[in-house]
C-alpha positions in Angstrom: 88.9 103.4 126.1 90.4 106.5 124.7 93.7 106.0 126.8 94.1 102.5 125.8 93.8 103.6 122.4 96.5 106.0 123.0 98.6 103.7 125.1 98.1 101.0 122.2 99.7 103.4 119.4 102.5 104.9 121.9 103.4 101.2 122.3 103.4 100.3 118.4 105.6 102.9 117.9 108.0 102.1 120.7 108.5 98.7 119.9 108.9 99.2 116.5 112.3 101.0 117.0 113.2 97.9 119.4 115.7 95.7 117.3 114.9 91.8 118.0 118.8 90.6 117.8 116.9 86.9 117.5 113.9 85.4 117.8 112.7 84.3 121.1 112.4 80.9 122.1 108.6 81.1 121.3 108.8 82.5 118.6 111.0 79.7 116.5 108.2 77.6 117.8 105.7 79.8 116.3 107.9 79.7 112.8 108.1 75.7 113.2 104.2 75.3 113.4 103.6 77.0 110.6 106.4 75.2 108.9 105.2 71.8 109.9 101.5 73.3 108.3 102.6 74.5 105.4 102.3 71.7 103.0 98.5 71.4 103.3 98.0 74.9 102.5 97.3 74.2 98.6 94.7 71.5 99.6 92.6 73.9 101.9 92.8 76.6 99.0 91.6 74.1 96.3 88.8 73.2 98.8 87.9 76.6 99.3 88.5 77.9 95.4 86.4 75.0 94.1 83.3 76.1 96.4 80.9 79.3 94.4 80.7 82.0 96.9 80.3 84.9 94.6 78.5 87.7 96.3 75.2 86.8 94.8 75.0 83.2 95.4 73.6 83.3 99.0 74.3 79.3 99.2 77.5 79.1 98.7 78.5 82.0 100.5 77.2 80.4 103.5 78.4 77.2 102.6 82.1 78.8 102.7 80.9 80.9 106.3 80.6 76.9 107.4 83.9 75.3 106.2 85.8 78.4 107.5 83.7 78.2 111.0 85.0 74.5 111.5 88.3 75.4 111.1 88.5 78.7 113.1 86.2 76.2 115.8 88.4 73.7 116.2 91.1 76.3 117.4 88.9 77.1 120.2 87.1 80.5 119.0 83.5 81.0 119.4 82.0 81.1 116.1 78.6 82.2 114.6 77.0 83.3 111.7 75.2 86.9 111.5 72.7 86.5 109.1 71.8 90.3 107.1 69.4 91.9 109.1 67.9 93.7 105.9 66.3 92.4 103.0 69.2 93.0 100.2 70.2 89.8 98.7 73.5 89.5 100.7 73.3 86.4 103.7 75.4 87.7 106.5 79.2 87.4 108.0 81.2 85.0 109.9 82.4 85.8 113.0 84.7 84.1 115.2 86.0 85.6 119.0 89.1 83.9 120.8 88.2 85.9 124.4 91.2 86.8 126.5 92.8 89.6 128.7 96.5 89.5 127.5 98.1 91.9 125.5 96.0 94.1 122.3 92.4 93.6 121.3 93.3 92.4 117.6 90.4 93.0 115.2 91.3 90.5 111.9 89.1 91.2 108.7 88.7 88.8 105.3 86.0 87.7 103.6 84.0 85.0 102.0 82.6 86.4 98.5 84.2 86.9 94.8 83.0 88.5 91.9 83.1 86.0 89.6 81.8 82.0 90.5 84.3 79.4 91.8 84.9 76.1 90.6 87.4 76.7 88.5 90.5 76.0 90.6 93.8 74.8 88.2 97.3 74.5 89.7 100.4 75.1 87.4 103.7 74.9 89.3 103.6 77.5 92.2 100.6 79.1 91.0 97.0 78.5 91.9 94.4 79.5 89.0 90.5 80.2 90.4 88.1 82.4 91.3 89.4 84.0 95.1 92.9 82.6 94.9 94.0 85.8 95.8 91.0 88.0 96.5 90.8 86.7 99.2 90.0 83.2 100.1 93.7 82.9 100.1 94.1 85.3 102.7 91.3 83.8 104.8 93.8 81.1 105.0 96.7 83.1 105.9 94.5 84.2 109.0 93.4 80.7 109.5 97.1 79.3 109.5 98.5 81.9 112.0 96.2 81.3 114.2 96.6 77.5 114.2 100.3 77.9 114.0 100.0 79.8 117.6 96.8 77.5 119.0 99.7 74.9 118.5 102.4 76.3 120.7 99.5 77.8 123.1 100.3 80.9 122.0 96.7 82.1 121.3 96.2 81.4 125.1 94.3 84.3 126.7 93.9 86.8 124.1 91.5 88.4 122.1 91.0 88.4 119.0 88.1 88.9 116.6 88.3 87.5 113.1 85.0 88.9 110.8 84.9 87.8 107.4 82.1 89.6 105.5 80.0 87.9 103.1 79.7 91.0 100.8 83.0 92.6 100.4 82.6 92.2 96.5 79.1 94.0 96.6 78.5 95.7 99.9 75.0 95.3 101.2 72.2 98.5 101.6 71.9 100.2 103.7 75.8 100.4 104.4 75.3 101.1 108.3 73.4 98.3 107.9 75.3 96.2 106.3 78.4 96.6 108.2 76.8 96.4 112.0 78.8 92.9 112.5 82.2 95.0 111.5 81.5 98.2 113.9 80.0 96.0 116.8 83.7 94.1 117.0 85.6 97.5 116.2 83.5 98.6 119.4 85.8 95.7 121.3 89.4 95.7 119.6 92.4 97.9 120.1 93.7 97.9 116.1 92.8 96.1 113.0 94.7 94.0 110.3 93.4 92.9 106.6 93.9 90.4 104.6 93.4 91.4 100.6 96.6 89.9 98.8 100.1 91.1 99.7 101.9 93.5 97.2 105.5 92.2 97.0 107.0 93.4 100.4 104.5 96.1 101.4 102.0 96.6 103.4 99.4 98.7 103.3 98.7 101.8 105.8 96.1 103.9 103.7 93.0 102.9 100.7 90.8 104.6 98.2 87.6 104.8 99.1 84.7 103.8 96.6 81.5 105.4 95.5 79.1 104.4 93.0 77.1 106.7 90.7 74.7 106.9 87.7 73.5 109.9 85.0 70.3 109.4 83.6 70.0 111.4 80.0 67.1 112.8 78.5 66.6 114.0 74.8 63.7 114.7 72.4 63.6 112.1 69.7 62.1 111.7 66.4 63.2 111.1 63.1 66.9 111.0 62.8 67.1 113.3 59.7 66.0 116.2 62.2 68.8 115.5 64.8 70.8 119.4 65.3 67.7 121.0 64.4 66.5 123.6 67.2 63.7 121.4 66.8 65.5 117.9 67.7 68.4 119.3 69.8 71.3 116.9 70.2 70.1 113.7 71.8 70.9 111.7 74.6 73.6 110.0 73.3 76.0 112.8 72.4 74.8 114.4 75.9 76.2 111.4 78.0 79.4 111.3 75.2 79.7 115.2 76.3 79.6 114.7 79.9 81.6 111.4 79.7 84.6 113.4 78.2 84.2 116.6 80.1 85.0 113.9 83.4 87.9 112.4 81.2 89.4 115.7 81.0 88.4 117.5 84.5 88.7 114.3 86.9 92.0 112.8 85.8 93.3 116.5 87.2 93.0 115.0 90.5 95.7 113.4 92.0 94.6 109.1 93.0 91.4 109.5 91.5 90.0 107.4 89.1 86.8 107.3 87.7 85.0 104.3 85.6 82.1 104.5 83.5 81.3 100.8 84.0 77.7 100.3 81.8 76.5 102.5 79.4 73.1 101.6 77.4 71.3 104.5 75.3 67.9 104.4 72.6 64.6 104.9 72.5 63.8 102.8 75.5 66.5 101.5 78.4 66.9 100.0 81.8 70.2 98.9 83.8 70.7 96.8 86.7 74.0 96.0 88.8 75.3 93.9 86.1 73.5 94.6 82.7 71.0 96.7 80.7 68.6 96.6 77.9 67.6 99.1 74.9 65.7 99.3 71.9 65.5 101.6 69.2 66.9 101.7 65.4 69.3 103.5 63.7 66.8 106.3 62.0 65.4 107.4 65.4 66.8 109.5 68.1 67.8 108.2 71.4 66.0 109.8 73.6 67.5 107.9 76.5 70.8 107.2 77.6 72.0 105.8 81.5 75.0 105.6 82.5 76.7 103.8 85.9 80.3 103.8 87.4 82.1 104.2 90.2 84.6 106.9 91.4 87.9 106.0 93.6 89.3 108.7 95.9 91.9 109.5 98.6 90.0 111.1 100.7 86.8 112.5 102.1 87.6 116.0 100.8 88.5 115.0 97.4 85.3 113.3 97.1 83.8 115.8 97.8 85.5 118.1 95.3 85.0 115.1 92.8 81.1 115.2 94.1 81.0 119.2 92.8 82.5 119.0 89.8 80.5 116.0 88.5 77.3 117.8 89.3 78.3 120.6 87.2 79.4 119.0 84.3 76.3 116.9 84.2 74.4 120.6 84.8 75.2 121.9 81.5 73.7 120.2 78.8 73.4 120.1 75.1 70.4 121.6 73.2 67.3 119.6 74.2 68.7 117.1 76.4 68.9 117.3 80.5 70.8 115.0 82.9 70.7 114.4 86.6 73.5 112.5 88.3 72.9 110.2 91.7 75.8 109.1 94.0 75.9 106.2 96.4 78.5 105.9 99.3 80.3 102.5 99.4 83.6 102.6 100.9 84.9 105.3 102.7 88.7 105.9 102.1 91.1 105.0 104.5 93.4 107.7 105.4 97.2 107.3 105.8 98.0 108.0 110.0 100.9 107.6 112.4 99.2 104.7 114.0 99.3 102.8 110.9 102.3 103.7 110.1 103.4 102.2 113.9 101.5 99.1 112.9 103.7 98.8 109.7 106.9 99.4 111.6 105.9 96.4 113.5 105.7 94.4 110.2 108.7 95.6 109.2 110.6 94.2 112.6 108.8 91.0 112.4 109.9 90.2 108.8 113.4 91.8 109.3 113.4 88.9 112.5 112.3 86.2 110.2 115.2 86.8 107.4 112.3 88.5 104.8 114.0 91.9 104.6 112.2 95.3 104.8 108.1 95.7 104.5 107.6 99.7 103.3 104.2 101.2 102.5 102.6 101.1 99.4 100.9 103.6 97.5 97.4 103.8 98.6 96.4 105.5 94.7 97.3 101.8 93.1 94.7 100.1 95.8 91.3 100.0 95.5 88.9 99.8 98.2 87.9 97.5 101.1 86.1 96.5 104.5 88.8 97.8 106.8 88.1 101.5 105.6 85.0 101.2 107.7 87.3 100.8 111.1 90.2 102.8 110.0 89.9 105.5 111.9 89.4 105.2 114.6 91.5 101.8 114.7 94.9 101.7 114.0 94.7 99.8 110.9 96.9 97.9 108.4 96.1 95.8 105.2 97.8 93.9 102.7 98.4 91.0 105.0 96.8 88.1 102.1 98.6 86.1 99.5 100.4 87.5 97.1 99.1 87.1 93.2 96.9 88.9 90.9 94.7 88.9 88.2 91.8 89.8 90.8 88.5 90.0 89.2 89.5 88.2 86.1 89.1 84.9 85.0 93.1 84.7 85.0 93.3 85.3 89.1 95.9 83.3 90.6 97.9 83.2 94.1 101.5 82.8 94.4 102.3 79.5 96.6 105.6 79.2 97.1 105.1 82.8 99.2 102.8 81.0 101.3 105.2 80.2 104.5 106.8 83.9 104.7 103.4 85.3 104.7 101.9 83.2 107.3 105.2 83.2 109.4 105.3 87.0 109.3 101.2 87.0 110.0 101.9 84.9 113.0 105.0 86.5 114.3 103.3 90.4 114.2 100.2 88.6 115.8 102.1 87.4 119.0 103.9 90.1 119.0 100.9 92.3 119.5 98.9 90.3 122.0 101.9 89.8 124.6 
């Protein structure tokens, strides 16, 4: 395994330096397939857009798992649902295997959630308006329309390729390992790995931020309000979470790509917070005497997390008079570090869209992107991302996807593809 692994990036690398003078004969049949396609693109999006599947809603997560299995099925891939193996209100993935012996294992990752709820798709010119436009039920598509464009010139003949798309990218599932057993299992049997969260204008992307949650829980004494900076009173919880809050604003931004969100916030007498909300009570002549707090932290690496880890702990350590803290992390997305294999994988982009009349693909900056499921491959794949639509506005209500992009982006899909399985 290790030397095909080895022989895979030597190869990326090498080819990438080749220059295509044209395309081959195949491959302007690829680029006419996906041509002749092209047009019903905006249908299958509003189809898909129009159909709930944020994380939560089990339902219609799985009713999108179904519409996507019918199309990947009728391309000749082996599909099947994996339904979560752990109780934690997430359904499962879709998976979907083309078996074959020719050329690179390809490992292609999307996914079927959002955050917010579907239904709402709108189209204004070139734009599509709705709830996964472009995060990423769009680039779902883009998958779905490369391969179709090759199944029609019998270009997917022979080779393997896995396509996963997870049900709980939004909200990742716990336990992680857990969670992501249908993403490791098909690492397991592929050579590299491609994404499809939305394209950045012409970029791709070789390296992500990893994501970790965490939460402060503040205590204080509390009492009448009048006796608040008294020895007595202390501070209370609330300007104990304000004081570590701003200590983070002014130690964390030090480090370079990290960012860190406090997300919820609820303090008073009495409070509680779950993944999406919180409660209190109290009244303006008492002292809070509790205050939680829950975010998440964005990092380039494993060893600035852990630097983030330490200093978190000991600003939360010091505490006011009277008050106490205690801060909790839990691991989400590991980062995805930059490496020469991606970088072989982008220079194969780069060729493939310099073929097609696109112009140059370079790397974008992995500090401006957030994190996602092909972190969890990358290493040890060889590993590249951005590959979706192009739009913005994800996790809004004002999401959209640019259409009139929408041929490039499968074309170039399709061409790297064949290119890597010959």
């Amino acid at each position: 395994m290790l030397l095909r692994f080895l022989f895979g990036w030597t190869t990326l690398i090498a080819v990438a330096a080749t220059s295509h003078a044209a395309l081959s004969p195949v491959e302007e049949k690829i680029v006419a397939a996906v041509r002749a396609q092209a047009g019903n693109f905006a249908r299958d999006l509003e189809q898909a857009v129009q159909m709930d599947s944020a994380t939560e809603n089990l339902a219609g997560v799985r009713k999108m798992a179904d519409v996507f299995n019918a199309q990947l099925s009728a391309l000749g891939l082996d599909t099947k649902f994996i339904e979560s193996p752990a109780p934690n209100g997430r359904t499962g993935h879709l998976v979907a295997e083309h078996r074959g012996t020719k050329g690179q294992r390809l490992l292609l990752i999307g996914h079927l959630d959002t955050v917010l709820p579907g239904g709402n798709f709108r189209r204004d010119g070139d734009q599509a308006f709705g709830s996964g436009t472009s995060d990423i039920k769009g680039g779902d598509l883009v998958i779905i329309y490369a391969l179709r464009a090759l199944h029609a010139v019998g270009a997917l003949a022979d080779t393997q390729i896995i396509v996963v798309m997870t049900g709980d990218e939004e909200a990742v599932g716990r336990p992680v390992e857990v969670a992501r057993q249908a993403l490791f299992d098909a690492a397991k049997r592929s050579d590299l790995a491609l994404a499809f969260e939305g394209a950045i204008a012409k970029t791709g992307t070789i390296a992500r931020r990893g994501s970790t949650s965490w939460e402060i829980e503040v205590q204080g004494a509390t009492g009448h309000s009048s006796g608040i900076f008294s020895s007595a009173m202390g501070a209370g919880s609330v300007y104990e979470a304000a004081r570590i809050l701003q200590e983070f604003y002014t130690e964390l931004r030090k480090l370079d790509g990290l960012t860190l969100n406090p997300a919820l916030i609820v303090g008073g007498t009495e409070t509680a917070l779950n993944r999406t909300g919180g409660t209190t009570a109290g009244k303006t002549n008492i002292t809070a005497q509790s205050t939680l707090i829950r975010g998440d932290l964005r990092t380039v690496s494993a060893e600035q997390l852990a630097t983030a880890r330490e200093k978190m702990t000991a600003i939360v350590a010091k505490n006011l008079p009277r008050t106490s803290a205690k801060i909790t992390f839990s691991d989400g997305y590991p980062a995805m570090p930059d490496s020469a294999a991606n970088r072989g994988l982008l220079a194969q982009l780069d060729q493939a869209s310099r073929d097609l009349g696109f112009g140059e693909i370079t790397a974008y900056d992995p500090r401006a992107r957030g994190a996602g499921d092909i972190a969890f491959v990358s290493p040890p794949l060889p590993a590249l991302d951005g590959l979706g639509i192009r739009g913005g506005g994800a996790h809004a209500p004002t999401e959209w996807a640019d259409l009139k992009t929408v041929p490039e982006l499968v074309q170039r899909t399709a061409l790297l593809i064949y290119r890597l399985t010959r």
